[in-house]
Every structure is written in C-alpha cells, then in structure tokens.
N, C-alpha and C positions, 0 to 999 in steps of 0.2 A: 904883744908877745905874751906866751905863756907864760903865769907861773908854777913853779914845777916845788911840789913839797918834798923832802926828804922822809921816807916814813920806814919803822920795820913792821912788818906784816907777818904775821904767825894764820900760815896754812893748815888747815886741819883736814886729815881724812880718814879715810880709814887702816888702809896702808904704812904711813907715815905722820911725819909732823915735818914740816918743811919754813924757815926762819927768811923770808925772803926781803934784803937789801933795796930799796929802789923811788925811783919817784914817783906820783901819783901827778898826771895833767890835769888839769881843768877840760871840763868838756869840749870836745871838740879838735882835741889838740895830743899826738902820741908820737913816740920816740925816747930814747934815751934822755935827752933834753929836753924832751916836751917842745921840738920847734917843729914837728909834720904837721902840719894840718889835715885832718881826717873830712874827705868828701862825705859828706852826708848826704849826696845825691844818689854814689854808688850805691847796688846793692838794694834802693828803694828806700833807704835809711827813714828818707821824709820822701813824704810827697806832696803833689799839691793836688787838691779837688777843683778847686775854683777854674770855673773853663775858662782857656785862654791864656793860661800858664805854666809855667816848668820849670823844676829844682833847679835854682842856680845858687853852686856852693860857692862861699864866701870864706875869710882868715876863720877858723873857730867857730864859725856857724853855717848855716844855709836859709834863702833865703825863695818865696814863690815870687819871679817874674813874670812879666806879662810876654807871651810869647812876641816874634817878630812881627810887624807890622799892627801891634795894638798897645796902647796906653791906657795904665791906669786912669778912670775915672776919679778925679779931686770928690765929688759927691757921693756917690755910690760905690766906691772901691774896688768896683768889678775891671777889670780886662776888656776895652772894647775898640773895636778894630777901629784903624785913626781915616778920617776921610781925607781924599785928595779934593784939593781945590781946581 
C-alpha cells in the first residue's frame, strides 16, 4: 500500500499564486488516497527492448516479462522460447 504524504504546495505562475492542499503518492501510485495504481505499460510509460518480452504492470511498478511460450534463462537472462519434449 501507498504511503500518501500530506504536503502544502505553493504554485507559482505568472498569472497567479495558487496554495494547493493535497497528498503527494510515492511513485507509481495516484488518487485522492494514493490507492490507483498507475499502468506504467499504458501510454509506453516503460518499455521493454529485450526480445522476447512485454510490459506487464505490477502494484506500483512494471515489470519486462518474457512473452508466451518462453522462459527466462537462470544464465543468460535473456527470454528463450521453452522446448517441448
């Protein structure tokens, strides 16, 4: 679970000055209460290069899996399609 800080925040522009009430989430994490979880997949937020893999988002973070039908290699940590026996 989030923790959610109480903070005031003094906006500055050019327009105005604006004193804004509110919590600040820990990364990953938005709403009133800080209990949304924010897809970091949407959008391309993260991605993953490593062939063989695709953003799958997690509580507060995101995470590169190895796509269907392949497993992480224990040695080489690469994605490599799993053989049938």
């Amino acid at each position: 679970m989030a923790i959610n800080l109480f903070v005031d925040v003094l906006i500055v522009s050019l327009e105005r000055i604006i004193l804004f009430k509110g919590c600040v989430c820990d990364s990953g994490w938005s709403g009133v209460s800080c209990d949304v979880d924010i897809d970091e997949c949407k959008d391309y937020q993260m991605t993953c290069n490593e062939p063989n893999t695709r953003c799958l988002n997690t509580p507060g973070n995101a995470t590169c899996a190895c796509n269907v039908g392949y497993r992480r290699n224990s040695t080489s940590g690469l994605c490599e399609g799993m053989r049938v026996l």
